[in-house]
N, C-alpha and C positions, 0 to 999 in steps of 0.2 A: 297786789293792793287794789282797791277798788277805788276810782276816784270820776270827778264829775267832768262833762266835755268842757270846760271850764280850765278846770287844774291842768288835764292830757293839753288841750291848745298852748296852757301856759309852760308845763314841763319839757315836754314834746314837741312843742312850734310844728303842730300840725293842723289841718281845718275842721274843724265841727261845725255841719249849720245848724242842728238844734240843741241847744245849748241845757236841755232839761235829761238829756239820754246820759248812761251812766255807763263805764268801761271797764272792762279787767285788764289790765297794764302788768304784764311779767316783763320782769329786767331780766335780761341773759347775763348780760355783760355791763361795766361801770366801770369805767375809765377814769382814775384822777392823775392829773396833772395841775395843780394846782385850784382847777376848777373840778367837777362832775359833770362827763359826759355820757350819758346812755348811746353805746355803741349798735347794742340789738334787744330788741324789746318784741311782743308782742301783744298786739291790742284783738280783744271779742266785746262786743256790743254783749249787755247786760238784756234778758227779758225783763218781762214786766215784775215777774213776782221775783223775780233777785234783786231788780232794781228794789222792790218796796223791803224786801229784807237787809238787805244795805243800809237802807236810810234811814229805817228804824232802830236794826239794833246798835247802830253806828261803834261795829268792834270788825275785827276781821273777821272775811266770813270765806268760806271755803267753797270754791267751783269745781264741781267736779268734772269732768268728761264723759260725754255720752259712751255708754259701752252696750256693744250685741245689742244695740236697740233700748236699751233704759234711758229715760232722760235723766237727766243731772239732778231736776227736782225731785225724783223717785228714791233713787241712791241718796240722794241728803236726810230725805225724810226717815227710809229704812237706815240709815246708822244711825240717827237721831235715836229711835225706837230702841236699836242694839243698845246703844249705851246707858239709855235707862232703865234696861234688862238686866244689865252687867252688875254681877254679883261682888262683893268687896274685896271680899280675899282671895282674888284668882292670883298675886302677884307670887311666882317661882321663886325673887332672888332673896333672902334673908332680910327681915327687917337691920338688922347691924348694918349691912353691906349697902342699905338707902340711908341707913342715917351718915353713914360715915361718907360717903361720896355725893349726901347731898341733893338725893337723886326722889322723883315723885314717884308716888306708887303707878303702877302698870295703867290702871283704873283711872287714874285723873291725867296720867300722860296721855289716853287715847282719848277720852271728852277733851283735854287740851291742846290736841293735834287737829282734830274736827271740829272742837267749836270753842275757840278759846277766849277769853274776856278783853285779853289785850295781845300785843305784838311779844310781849316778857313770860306771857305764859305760854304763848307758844314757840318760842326758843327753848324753857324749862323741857314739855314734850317732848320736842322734837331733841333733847338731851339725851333724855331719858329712852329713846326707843335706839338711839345710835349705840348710845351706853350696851343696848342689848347684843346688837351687833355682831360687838367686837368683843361682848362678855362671854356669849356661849361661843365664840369661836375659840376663844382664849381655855378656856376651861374645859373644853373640850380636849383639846393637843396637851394638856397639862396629865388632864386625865387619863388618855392613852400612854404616855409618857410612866404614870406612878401606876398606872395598873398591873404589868406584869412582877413589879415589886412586891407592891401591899402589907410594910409591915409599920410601925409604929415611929421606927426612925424618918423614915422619909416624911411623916407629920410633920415632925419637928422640924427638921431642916427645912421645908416649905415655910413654917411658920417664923425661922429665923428670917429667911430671905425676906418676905410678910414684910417683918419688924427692921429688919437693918438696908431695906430696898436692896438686897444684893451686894452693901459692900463691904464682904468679909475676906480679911486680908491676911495673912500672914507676914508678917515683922521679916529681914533678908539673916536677922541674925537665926531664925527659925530654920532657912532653906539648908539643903543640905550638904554636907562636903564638897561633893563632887559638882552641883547644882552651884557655889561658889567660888570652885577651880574653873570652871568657863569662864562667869562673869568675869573674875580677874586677868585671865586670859583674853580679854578685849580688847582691840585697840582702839576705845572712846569710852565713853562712860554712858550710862544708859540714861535715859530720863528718866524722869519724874512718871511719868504715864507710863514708859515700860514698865519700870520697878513695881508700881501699883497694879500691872496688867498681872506682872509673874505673880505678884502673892495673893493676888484673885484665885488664880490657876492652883496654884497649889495648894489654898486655903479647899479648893475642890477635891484636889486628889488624896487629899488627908482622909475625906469624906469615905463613908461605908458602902457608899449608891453612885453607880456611874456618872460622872461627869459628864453635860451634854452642853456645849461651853461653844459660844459663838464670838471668835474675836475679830474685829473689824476695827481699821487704822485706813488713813490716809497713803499714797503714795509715796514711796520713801520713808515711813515714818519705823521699820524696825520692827514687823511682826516676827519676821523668820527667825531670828535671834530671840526673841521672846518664847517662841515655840522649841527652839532648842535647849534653856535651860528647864523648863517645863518636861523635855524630855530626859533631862539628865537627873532631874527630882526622882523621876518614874526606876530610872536605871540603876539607885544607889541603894535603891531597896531590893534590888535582886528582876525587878522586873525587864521586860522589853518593849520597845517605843516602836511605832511603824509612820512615816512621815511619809502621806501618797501626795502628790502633786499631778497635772494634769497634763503635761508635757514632757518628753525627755530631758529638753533643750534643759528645762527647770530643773529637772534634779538631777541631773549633773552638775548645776550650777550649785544648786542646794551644797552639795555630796562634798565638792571640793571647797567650799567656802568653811563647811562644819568641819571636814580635815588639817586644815589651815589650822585653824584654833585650837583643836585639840594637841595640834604640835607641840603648844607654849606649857600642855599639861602633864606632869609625873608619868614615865609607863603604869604606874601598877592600879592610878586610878584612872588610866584612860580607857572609854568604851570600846569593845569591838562594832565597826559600822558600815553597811554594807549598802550596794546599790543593786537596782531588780528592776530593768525594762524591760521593754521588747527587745531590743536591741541586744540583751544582753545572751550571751550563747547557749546553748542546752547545758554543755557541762559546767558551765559557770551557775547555772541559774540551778542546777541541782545542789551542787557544793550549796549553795546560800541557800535553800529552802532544809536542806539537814540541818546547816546552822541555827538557821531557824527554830528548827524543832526541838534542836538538842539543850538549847540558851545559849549555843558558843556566841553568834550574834545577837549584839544586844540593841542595836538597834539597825533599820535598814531604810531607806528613801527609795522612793520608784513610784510608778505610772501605775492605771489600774490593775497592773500584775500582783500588785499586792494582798488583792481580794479575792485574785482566782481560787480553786475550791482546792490545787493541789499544795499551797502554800499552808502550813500552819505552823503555829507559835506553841513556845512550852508554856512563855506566862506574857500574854499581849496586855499590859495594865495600860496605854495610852496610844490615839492612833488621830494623829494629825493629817487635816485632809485640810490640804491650802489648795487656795482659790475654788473653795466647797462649792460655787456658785455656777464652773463649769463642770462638776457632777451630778448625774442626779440621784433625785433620792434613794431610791433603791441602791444605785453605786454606794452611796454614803454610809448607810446602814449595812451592808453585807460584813464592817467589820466588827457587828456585835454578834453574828455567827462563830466567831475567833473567842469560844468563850475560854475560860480557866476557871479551876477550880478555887474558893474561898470559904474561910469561914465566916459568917454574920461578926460574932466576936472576936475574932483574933485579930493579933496584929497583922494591919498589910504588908507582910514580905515574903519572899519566896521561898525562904528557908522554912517559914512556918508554914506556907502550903505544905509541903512534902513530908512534915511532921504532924498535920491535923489529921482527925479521924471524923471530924464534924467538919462536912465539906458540901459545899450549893456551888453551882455555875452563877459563875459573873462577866457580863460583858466590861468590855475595856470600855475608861474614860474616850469620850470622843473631846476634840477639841478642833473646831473647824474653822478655817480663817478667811475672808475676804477683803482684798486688796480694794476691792468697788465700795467705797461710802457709803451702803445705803442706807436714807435716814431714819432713824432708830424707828419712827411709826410704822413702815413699812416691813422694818425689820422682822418686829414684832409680829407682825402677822403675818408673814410670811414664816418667822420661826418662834412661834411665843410658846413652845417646847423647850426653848433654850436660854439659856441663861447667857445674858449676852457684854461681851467688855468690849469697851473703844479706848484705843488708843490715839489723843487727840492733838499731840504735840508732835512736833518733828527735832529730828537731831539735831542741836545746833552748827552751825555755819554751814548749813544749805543756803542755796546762792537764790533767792528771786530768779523764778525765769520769766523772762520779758515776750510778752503773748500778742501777736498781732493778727487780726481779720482783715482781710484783704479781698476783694473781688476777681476768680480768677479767670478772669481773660487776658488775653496777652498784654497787657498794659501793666496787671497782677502780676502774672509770670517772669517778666520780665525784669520787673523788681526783685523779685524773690531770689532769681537766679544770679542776679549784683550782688545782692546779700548772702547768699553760700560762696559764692568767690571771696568775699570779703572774709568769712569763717575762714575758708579753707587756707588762704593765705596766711591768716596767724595760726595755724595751726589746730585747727578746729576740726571735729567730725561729724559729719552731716547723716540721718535718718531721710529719705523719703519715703511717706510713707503712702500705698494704694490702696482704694476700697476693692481694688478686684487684683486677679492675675492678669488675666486674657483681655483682651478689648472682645465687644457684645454690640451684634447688631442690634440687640431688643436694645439696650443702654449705650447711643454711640459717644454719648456726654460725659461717661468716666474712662477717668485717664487710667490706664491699666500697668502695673508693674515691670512682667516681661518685654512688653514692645518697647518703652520706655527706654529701657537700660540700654541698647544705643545710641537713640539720642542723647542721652545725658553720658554719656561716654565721651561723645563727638561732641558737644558743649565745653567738657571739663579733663579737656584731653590731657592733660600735666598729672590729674588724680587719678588713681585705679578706682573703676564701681566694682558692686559686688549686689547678688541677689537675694534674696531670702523670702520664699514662701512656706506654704505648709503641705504643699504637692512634693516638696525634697526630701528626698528620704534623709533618717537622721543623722548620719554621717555627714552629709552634703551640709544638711542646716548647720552646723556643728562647726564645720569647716569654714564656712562661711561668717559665722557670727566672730570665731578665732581668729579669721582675716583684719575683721574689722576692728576687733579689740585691738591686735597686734599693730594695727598701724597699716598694713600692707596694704587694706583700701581703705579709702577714706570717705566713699560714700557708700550708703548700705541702703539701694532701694527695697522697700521692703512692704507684705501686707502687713495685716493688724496682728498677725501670729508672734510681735516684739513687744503686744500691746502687757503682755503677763512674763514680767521674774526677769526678763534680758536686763541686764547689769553691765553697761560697758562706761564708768565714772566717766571719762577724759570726749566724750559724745558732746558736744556742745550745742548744736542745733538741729531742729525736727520741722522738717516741712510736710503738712497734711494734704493731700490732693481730694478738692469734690468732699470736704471735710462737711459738709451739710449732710454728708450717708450716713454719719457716725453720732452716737448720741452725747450729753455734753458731758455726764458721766465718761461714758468711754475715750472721749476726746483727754480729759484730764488722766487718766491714764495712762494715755498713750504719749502726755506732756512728762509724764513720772522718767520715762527713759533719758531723760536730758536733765541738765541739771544736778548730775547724781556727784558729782566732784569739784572739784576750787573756783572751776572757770564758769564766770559768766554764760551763760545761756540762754536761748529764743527759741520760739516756737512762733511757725507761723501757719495760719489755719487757710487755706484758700476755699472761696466756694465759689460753685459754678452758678448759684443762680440768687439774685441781689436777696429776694425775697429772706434768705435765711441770715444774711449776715449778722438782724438783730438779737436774733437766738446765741447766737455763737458770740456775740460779743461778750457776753457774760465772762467769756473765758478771758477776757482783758483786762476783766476789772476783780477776779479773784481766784484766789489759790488754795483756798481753803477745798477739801474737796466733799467735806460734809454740807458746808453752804451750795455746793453746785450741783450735788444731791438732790438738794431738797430744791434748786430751782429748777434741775431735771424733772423732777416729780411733778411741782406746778405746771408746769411746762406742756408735758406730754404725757403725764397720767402715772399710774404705777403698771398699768400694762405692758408700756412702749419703754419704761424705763428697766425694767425687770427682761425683757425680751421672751422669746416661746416660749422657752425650758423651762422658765421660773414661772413667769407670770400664769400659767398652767395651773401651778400650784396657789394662785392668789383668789381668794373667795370673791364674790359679788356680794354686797350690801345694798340692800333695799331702801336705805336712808343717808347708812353714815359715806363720808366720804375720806378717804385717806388723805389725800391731798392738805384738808382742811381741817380735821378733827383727829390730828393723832394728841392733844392731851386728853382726850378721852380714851382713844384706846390703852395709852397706857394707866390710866384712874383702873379701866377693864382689866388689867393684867394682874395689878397688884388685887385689884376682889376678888380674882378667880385662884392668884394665891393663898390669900386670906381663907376663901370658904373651904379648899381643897387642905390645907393648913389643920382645919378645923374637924375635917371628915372626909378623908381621903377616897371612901369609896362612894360618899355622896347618901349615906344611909340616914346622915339626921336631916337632912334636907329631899324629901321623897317628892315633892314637888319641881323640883328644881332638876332635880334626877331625870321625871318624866320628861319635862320638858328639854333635857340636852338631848334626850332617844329620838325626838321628834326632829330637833335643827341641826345634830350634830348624828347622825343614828349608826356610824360609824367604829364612837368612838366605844357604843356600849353593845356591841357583835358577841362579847363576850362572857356578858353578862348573866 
C-alpha cells in the first residue's frame, strides 16, 4: 500500500520529518488480538515520479524491484506497453470453465494484477492467476493418469465424478456375500463414514478402469477394517487382494487381527490368507509366491516383498498399500506391473477371464491409505491423480485423551515421573517415547532412548522396562512389543518406529521427550497409541526449549486430527509438514499459496475434471493442450 509520511507516523508510531514524502509500507505479518498489530513490515521512500503517479491516479499502484540494472520505472513502463500489445484471445482455459468458476479472462487478469483500478480487482487477478496454478498442475496428473487408457468409458466416469463431486456409493445391501460375512463378523458396528468409505470403494471397483483411491482417517478412526472388506468385495469375484504395509511389526499385526475375524466366518466362504516379509523363510516364502501364482492364495499382507519382480499373481484385482506416505512413488506404482488379463466388456470375474477370447492387460485397483491427516488442499496436490475419501468420525466410546505441555527441565521431569508412578500404580502402561537412539555430541540436548532405559529402570524399580527401536532386528521388535502387551513390562521406552499400526488397547499413557523435534501432525500420531481401550489416558509432550511450547500447545486444545493438519500446514508450510520424501514430490507456485488458497485449488480440480470429462485427450481444446506441454511437459512425452 502506498501511504503518506502522515498515515505511516500515525499507523506505524514512527518519525517522519518531512511530512510531504510518500512510502511503500509491506505488512509481513498482522497480529489480532483483539486489536491489529503490525509485527514486521517494511518501509522504501517513494521517488519523485512514483510519488506523482500515486497521487494522481490515486488506485493501487505497483513497485517493482530494480532487476540486472533496470529501474523499476523502465519495467512498469515496458509492461504497460506489453499489455496494450496483448491480444484478446490468448486465454487457454475454455470459456465454460471462466464462466462457471467465475474466473476473469487471462488478459484482464494480467492488466489487473499490474495495474488495477481498485484493491477488488486485484484480488479477482490475482484469483485468477492462482486458479492457473493449481489448474494445470491438476490436469496435468489427471491426464497422465487417463492417457494410457484412452477409451470413451473413462469420459464418462470423469464426467460422473464432474457431476456428482465423487460421491458415488454403493447401497451395503449391493456389497457382496462374503464382503458381509466380515462386516457381521465384527465385534462393533462400523460407522457411519466407514460404511460410506466402503461403498465409495466398491462403487470403484464395480468400475471397468482401475481404481486410484486415496483413503485418509484420523487416528483410531478404523481404516484397516475398511480396507479388509474392500478386499473381500475383490475376492468373491474370484480375484486376489495384496495388502503391503511398511513394517513387519504391522503386518503381523494386520495378519493376526484379519485371521481373528475370519474365525467367526463359514469354512467354505472363508479366504485363503497369507503373510510375506523379510523375515519370512526361503521355503515358506516360495510355498506363498506359487500360491500366489496358482490363486490358491487369495489374499496375502507383507512389506515391500510384495512388489519384488519374483512374486506374481494369477488375478491381482486390488492392492492396498497402508501408510502409502512411507512409500515412494515408484514403490507404489510397481504394483501395476502385476498386470492381468480382462476384457473391456465382460463381466469382472475370474472365471470369465479364463473363458474370454477378447483379452487387454489391466492393472489392479490401487487403494492407498494414510493414517497422517493431511488436509484435503494439500492432498490434492500432492495426489490430484486420485480420487480421495476421508473418514472423519471415530468409533464410539473412545475415551478423550488428556494432552499436557510441559517444560522439560527437571522441575518438568519430575512431575511427569509422579504422574507415570501414579499410572503405573492403577495399573496403567506407560510409552516413552525418544527423538533418537544414541545420545550425540552434535545434539547433547536430546534425551536418547538406549542410555535412558537404566535410569528409568533404577527410578521405577517394582516395574520391568523394555526397549524398542528400529536398529532391532524383527524378532527382537516383536518380542519386545509382546512383552509389553502381555503385561510382562510395563514401560516401553521407545523411538517413533511405534508412531505407525502398534496396537496395545490397555496403554494408558505416553510421555514424549524433546517433543519440539517432532511435528504437530506427527505428535498426534504418536498420541493415537494411547487411548485405544476403556481407560482413561494422557499424554504428555515435554520440550526442551520454552520457545516451542506455543506450537505444541495446540495439542491441548484438540483432538481432531484433520484441524491439527491444517494448523500444522499454517504453521510450518507444506514442506516441513510433508517432510523429504513427500514434499519432493510438492510443486512450487509462483503466486498461489497452499497454506491459504486451497478453495481454489479444489474449484481447479473439479475444472480440470470437467474439461478432461469433456475431451480426454485435450483435442477440442488445442490451446489449452499447448499450453499444459509448456507448464506441465511431462505429462505430454507421449504425445
Amino acid at each position: 500500500m502506498v501511504v503518506s509520511s502522515g498515515e505511516v507516523k500515525s499507523i506505524l508510531r514512527i518519525s517522519v520529518s518531512d511530512p510531504h514524502l510518500f512510502f511503500l509500507a509491506g505488512v509481513k505479518k498482522l497480529q489480532s488480538e483483539g486489536h491489529y498489530e503490525m509485527r514486521e513490515y517494511t518501509i522504501d521512500m517513494l521517488d519523485e515520479e512514483e510519488q506523482m503517479h500515486a497521487h494522481i491516479e490515486r488506485r493501487p499502484y505497483p513497485i517493482y524491484p530494480s532487476k540486472a540494472g533496470l529501474k523499476p520505472g523502465f519495467i512498469r513502463d515496458t509492461i504497460i506497453r506489453a499489455l496494450k500489445l496483448m491480444p484478446w484471445d490468448i486465454d487457454p482455459i475454455p470459456d465454460e470453465v471462466l464462466s462457471e468458476f467465475n474466473l476473469l479472462s487471462l488478459r484482464d487478469a494480467y492488466i489487473g494484477i499490474h495495474h488495477p483500478r481498485d484493491f477488488d480487482e486485484a484480488v479477482s487477478a490475482r484469483r485468477r492467476l492462482m486458479f492457473d496454478d493449481f489448474f494445470y498442475l491438476q490436469l496435468g496428473r489427471l491426464f497422465q493418469m487417463l492417457e494410457p487408457l484412452g477409451t470413451q468409458i473413462e469420459k464418462q466416469d470423469l464426467l460422473d465424478k464432474y457431476r456428482k463431486h465423487g460421491l458415488n456409493t454403493v447401497s451395503i445391501d449391493d456389497w457382496s456375500i462374503l464382503t458381509k460375512k466380515l462386516l457381521d463378523a465384527l465385534p462393533y458396528s462400523l460407522t457411519a463414514s466407514q460404511v460410506n468409505a466402503v461403498s465409495e470403494i466398491i462403487w470403484d471397483l464395480k468400475r471397468p478402469v482401475p481404481m486410484n483411491r486415496l483413503l485418509q482417517g484420523d487416528v483410531g478412526c478404523g481404516k484397516t477394517v475398511v480396507a479388509f472388506l474392500a478386499c473381500m468385495e475383490v475376492i468373491s469375484s474370484g480375484f486376489q487382494a495384496a495388502f503391503m504395509v511398511p513394517t513387519e511389526l504391522l503386518a503381523v499385526q494386520h495378519y493376526e487381527q484379519l485371521l481373528s475375524l475370519l474365525e467367526n466366518i463359514e469354512d467354505h466362504y472363508k479366504p485363503s490368507v497369507a503373510i510375506l516379509t523379510g523375515s519370512t523363510t526361503s521355503k515358506q516364502s516360495r510355498i506363498i509366491r506359487q500360491g500366489l501364482q496358482s490363486g490358491d492364495i487369495d489374499l496375502v499382507i507383507g512389506t515391500h516383498s510384495l512388489i519384488a519382480e519374483k512374486v506374481e499373481f494369477s488375478a491381482l484385482r486390488i492392492a492396498v498399500v497402508d501408510e502409502q506416505q512411507r512409500f515412494g512413488v515408484i514403490q507404489r506404482g510397481r504394483f501395476n506391473s502385476k498386470l492381468y488379463y480382462v476384457s473391456e466388456n465382460m463381466k469382472m470375474t475370474a472365471t470369465a477371464l479364463n473363458e474370454s477370447t477378447d483379452r487387454s492387460y489391466m492393472a489392479p485397483h490401487v487403494l492407498a491409505m494414510s493414517a497422517t491427516p493431511i488436509p484435503r488442499t494439500l492432498a490434492l496436490a500432492l495426489y490430484g491423480d486420485m480420487t480421495l475419501t476421508q473418514i472423519t468420525d471415530l468409533p464410539p466410546g473412545r475415551m478423550p485423551i488428556d494432552t499436557h505441555v510441559l517444560q522439560g527441565d527437571e522441575s518438568g521431569l519430575e512431575k511427569v515421573y509422579q504422574m507415570m508412578q501414579d499410572e503405573l500404580l492403577f495399573g496403567g502402561k506407560v510409552y516413552l517415547v525418544y527423538p533418537v537412539i544414541e545420545e550425540s555430541e552434535q545434539l547433547p540436548q536430546l534425551h536418547a532412548a538406549a542410555p535412558d532405559l537404566e535410569y528409568i529402570s533404577n527410578k521405577f524399580q517394582e516395574f520391568q522396562c523394555g526397549l524398542l527401536h528400529g536398529r532391532m532386528k524383527s524378532n527382537d521388535k516383536e518380542h519386545a512389543l509382546q512383552q509389553f502387551r502381555s503385561g510382562e513390562t510395563r514401560i516401553l521406552l521407545s523411538t517413533q518406529v511405534i508412531e505407525i499400526g502398534v496396537d496395545v488397547p490397555d496403554a494408558s499413557m505416553m510421555v514424549v521427550m524433546n517433543a519440539e523435534r517432532f511435528g504437530i501432525a506427527q505428535l498426534h500420531q504418536l498420541r493415537g497409541r494411547v487411548g485405544r481401550g476403556e481407560k482413561k489416558s494422557k499424554c504428555v509432550l515435554l520440550a526442551s526449549t520454552a520457545g516451542t511450547l506455543d506450537r505444541l500447545k495446540v495439542l491441548e486444545k484438540s483432538s481432531d486430527g484433520f484441524f491439527l493438519a491444517n494448523a500444522d500446514l499454517l504453521l510450518r508450510g507444506p514442506g516441513n509438514l510433508l517432510g523429504k520424501k513427500q514434499s519432493g514430490h510438492l510443486p512450487e507456485f509462483p503466486i498461489a499459496r497452499l497454506e491459504i488458497d486451497g478453495s481454489v485449488l479444489q474449484e481447479s480440480h473439479l475444472a480440470a475434471l470437467k474439461v478432461l470429462g469433456t475431451s480426454s485427450n485435450l483435442q477440442s481444446f488445442p490451446k489449452l493442450k499447448a499450453e499444459l506441454s509448456i507448464r506441465q511437459p511431462l505429462c505430454l512425452l507421449g504425445d
